[in-house]
C-alpha positions in Angstrom: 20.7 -25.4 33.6 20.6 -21.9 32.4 22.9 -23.1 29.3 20.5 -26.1 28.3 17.4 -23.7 28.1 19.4 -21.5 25.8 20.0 -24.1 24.0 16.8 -25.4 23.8 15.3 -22.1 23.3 17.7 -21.7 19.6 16.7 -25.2 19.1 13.2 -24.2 19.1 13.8 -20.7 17.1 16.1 -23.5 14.2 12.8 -25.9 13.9 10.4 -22.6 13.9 12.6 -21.0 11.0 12.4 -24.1 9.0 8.7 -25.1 9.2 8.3 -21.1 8.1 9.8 -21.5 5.1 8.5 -24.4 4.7 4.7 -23.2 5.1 6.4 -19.9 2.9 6.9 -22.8 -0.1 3.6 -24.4 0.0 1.7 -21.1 0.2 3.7 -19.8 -2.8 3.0 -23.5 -4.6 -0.3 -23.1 -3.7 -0.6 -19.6 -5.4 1.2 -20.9 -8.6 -0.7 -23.9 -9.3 -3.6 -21.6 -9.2 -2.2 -19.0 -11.4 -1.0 -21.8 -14.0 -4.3 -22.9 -14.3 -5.7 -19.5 -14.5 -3.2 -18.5 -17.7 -3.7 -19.9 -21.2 -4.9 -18.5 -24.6 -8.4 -18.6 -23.8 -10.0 -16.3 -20.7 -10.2 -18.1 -17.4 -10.2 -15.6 -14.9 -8.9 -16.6 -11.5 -12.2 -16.0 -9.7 -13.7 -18.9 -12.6 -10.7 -21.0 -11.4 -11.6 -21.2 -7.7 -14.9 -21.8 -9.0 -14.7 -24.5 -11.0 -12.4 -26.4 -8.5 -15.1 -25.8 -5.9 -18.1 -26.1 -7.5 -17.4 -27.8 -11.3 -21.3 -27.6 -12.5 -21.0 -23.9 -11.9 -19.1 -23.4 -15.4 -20.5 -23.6 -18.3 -19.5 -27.1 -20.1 -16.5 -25.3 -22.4 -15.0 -23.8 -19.4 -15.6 -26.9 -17.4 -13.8 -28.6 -20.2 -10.9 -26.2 -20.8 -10.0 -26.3 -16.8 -10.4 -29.8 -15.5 -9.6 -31.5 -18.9 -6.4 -29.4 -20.1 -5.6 -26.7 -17.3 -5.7 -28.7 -14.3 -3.9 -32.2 -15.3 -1.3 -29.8 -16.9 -0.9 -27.8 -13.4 -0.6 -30.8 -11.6 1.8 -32.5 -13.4 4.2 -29.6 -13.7 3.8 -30.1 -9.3 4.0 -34.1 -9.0 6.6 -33.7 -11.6 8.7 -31.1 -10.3 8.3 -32.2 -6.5 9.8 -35.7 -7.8 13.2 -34.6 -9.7 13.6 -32.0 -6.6 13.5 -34.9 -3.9 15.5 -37.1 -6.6 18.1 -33.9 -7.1 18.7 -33.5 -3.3 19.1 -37.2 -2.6 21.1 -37.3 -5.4 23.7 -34.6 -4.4 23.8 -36.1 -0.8 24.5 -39.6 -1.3 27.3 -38.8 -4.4 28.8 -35.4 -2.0 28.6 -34.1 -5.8 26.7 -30.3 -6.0 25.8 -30.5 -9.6 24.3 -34.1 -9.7 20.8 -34.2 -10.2 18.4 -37.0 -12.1 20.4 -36.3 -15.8 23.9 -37.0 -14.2 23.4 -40.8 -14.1 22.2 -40.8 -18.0 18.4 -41.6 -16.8 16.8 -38.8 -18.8 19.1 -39.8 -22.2 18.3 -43.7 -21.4 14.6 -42.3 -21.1 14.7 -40.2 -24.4 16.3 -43.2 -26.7 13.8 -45.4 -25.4 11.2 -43.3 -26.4 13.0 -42.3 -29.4 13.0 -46.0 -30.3 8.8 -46.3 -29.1 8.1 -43.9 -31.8 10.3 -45.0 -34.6 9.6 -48.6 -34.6 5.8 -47.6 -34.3 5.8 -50.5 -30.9 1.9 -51.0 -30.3 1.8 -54.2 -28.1 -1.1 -55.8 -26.5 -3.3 -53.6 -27.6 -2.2 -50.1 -26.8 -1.0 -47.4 -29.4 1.9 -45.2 -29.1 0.4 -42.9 -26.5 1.0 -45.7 -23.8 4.4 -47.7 -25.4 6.3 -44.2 -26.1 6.2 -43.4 -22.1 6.2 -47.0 -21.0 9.4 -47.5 -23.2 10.9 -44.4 -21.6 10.2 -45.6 -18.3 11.8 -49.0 -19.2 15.0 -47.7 -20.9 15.3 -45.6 -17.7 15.1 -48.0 -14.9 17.3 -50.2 -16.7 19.8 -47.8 -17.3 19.9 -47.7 -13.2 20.1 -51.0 -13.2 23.0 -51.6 -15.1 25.0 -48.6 -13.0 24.2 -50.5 -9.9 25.4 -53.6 -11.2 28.6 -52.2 -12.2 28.7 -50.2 -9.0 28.3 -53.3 -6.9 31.0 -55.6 -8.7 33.8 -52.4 -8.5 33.0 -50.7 -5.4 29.8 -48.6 -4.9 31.9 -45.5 -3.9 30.4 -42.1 -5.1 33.2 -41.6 -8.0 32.4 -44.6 -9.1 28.9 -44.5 -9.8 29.5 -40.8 -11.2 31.8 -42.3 -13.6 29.5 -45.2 -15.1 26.8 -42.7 -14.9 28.9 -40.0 -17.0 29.4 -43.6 -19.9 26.1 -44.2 -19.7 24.8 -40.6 -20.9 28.1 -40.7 -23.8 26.3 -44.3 -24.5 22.4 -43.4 -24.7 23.5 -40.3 -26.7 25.3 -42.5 -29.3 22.3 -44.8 -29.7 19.8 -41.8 -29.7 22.0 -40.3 -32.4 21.5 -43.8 -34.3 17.9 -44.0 -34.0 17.6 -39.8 -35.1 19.7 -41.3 -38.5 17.6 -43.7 -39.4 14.1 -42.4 -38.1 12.1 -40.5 -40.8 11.2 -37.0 -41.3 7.6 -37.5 -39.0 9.4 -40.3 -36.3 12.2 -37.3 -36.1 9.8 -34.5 -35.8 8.0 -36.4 -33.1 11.2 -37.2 -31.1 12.5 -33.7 -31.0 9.1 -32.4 -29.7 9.7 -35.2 -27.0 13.7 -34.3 -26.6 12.0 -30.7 -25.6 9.8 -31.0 -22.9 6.1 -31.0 -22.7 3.0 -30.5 -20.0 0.8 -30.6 -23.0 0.3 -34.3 -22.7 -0.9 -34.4 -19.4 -3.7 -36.1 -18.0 -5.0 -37.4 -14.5 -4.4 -40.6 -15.2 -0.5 -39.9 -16.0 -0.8 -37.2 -13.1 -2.2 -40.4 -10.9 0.9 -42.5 -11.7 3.7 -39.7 -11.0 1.8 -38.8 -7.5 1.7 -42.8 -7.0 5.6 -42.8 -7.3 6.5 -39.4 -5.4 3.8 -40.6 -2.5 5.4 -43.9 -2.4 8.9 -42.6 -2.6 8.9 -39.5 -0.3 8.4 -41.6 3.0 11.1 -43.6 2.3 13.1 -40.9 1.9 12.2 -39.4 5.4 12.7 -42.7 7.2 16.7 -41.8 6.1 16.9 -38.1 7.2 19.3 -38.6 10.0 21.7 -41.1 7.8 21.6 -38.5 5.1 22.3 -35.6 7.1 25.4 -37.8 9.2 26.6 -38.7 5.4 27.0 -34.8 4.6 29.6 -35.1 7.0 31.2 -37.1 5.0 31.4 -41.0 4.6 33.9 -41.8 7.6 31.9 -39.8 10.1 28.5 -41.8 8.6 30.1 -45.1 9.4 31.2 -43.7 13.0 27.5 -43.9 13.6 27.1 -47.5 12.2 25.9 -46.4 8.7 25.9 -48.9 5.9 27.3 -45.9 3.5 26.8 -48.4 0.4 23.6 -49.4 1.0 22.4 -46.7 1.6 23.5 -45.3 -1.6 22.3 -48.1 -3.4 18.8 -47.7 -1.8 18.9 -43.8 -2.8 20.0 -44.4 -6.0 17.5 -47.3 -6.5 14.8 -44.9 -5.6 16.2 -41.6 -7.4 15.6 -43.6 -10.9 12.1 -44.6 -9.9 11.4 -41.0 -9.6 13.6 -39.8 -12.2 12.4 -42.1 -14.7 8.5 -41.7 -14.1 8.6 -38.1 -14.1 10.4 -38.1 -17.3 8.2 -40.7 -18.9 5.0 -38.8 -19.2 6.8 -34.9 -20.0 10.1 -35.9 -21.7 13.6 -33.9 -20.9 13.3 -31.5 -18.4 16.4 -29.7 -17.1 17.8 -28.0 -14.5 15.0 -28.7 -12.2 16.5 -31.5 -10.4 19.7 -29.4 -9.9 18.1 -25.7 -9.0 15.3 -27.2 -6.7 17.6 -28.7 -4.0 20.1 -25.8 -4.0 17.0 -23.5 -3.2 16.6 -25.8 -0.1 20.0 -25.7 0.7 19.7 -22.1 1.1 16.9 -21.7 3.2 17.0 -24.5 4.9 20.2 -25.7 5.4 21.9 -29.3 5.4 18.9 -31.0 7.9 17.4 -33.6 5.9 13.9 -33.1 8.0 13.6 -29.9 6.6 15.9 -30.2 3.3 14.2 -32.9 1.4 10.6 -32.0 1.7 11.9 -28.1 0.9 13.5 -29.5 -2.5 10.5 -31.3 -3.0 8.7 -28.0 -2.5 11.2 -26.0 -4.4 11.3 -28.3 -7.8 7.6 -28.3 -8.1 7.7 -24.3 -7.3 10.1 -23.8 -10.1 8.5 -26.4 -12.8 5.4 -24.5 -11.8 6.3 -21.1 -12.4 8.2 -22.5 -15.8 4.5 -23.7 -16.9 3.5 -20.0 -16.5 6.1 -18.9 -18.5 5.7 -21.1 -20.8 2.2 -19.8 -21.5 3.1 -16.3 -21.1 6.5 -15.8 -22.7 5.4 -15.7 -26.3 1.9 -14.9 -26.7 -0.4 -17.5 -28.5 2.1 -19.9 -28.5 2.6 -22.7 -25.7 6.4 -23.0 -25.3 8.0 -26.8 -24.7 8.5 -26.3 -20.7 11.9 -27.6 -21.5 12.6 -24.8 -23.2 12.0 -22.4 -20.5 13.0 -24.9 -17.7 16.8 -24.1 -19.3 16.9 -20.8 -20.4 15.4 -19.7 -16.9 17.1 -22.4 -14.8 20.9 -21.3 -16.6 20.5 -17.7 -14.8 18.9 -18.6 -11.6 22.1 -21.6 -10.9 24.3 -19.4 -11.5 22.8 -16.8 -9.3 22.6 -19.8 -6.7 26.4 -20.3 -7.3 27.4 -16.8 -7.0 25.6 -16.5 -4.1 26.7 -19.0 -2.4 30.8 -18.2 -2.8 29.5 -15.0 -1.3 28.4 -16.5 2.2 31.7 -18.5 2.1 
């Protein structure tokens, strides 16, 4: 009797721990969604921020206008966006037992890029609407499909892990070869425009795109929580899964299924952004550990922490100029993995 209380009692002190950090990564999000909205070349001082989200007609109209129609859709897309290719990253690295797959292992951001890429060289403006809507809608086409093609392959040859790696690592060598083709033959605007994509940008942010991403990642995140105890039985590997009387590849093709809806409608609206899908769920890893209850919403958490404190930087690195979040997202996300490497051969 004495023995189950203890247990229960370090039971207890596990689930307290976790919700801590937890409540730690929202508070922090929290704090940087504020400050990213707060930071830009004009003036906008925090106290004006919390302000204007709780009373708008309190601003004058070109602070009004500054904050809700460029400071806030950007802040909330670098959140919606981030939380999605964390939870995308973690499932990612679960269902493939692979530590460095994320959304850009499966060729989803390059399928993404090319068909942008190909939006905004062949000028596409169908049933009425301009490039603003085709170049993302494209993007999010190319990307899904590029999915779709993996899991067709997967399912006729075997929907192990190496084998969706595999067609996954073809299918960024492919999408690179035709994005090379449409870079050779676009002209000196269409290229310009495509390398600005290629980069990485909040600056096109707006509710309605932030309304679609949050649509996705709201739809999306449930699912995922409905799995938490296959996932964290198939971390100890495939064999002990199926000992519980888990479909091991249907799973996967579920996850992966709903790892490109994320990936690709995150990507869609802010082009190629790195390492975020790769450094958020390693965060999680560390501080929470392998429970999926606590591990997915925590790499949700940690990708939109990261994205959002890259939006900062963005604004902040080079004064007067607004760096491609990209940009940052890589040279800041190089260091910090291999921090998150280091440190973990330590522990071991």
């Amino acid at each position: 009797m004495a023995e189950d209380n203890s247990l229960a009692r370090r039971y207890a002190r596990f689930v307290v721990r976790r919700i801590v950090v937890l409540t730690a990564l929202a508070v922090a999000l929290v704090l940087s969604f504020l400050g990213d909205a707060a930071t830009g070349p004009s003036a906008l001082p925090l106290v004006d921020v919390l302000n204007g989200l709780l009373n708008p007609a309190g601003l004058s109209r070109s602070a009004e206008v500054i904050l809700w129609n460029i400071r806030l859709p950007a802040a909330a897309m670098a959140v919606v966006v981030g939380a999605a290719l964390g939870l995308a990253g973690a499932e990612m690295q679960t269902v493939l037992n692979n530590p460095l797959a994320s959304p850009f292992t499966l060729g989803i951001s390059n399928a993404a890029t090319f068909g942008a890429s190909l939006a905004i060289v062949l000028e596409l403006s169908l049933f009425g609407f301009d490039q603003t809507v085709m170049v993302p809608a494209c993007a999010f086409v190319f990307a899904m499909g590029s999915i779709l093609v993996i899991q067709a392959l997967a399912r006729t040859q075997g929907t192990t892990a190496d084998t969706v790696v595999l067609f996954g690592i073809a299918m960024v060598f492919v999408m690179n070869a035709l994005l090379w083709l449409v870079q050779f033959v676009a002209s000196a605007d269409a290229l310009q425009q495509i390398v600005f994509w290629t980069m990485g940008s909040l600056a096109r942010a707006t509710w309605d795109k932030v309304a679609l991403v949050a649509l996705v990642l709201a739809v999306c995140l449930p699912l995922s929580l409905r799995h938490v105890w296959a996932m964290t039985a198939l971390r100890g590997g495939e064999e002990h899964a199926r000992s519980f009387g888990i479909p091991v590849e249907r799973l996967r093709m579920l996850v992966m299924l709903r790892v490109s809806l994320l990936a690709a409608a995150a990507v869609a609206f802010v082009g190629t952004v790195g390492f975020i899908g790769l450094v958020g769920p390693h965060i999680a890893r560390l501080a929470l550990g392998e429970d999926h209850r606590f591990y997915l919403p925590g790499a949700a958490l940690a990708g939109a922490l990261v994205l959002s404190l890259a939006s900062i930087a963005a604004k902040t690195l080079v004064p007067g100029l607004l760096l491609p979040v990209g940009i940052v997202t890589a040279l800041v996300g190089i260091p910090l993995f291999m921090a998150l490497i280091l440190s973990q051969r330590r522990n071991a």
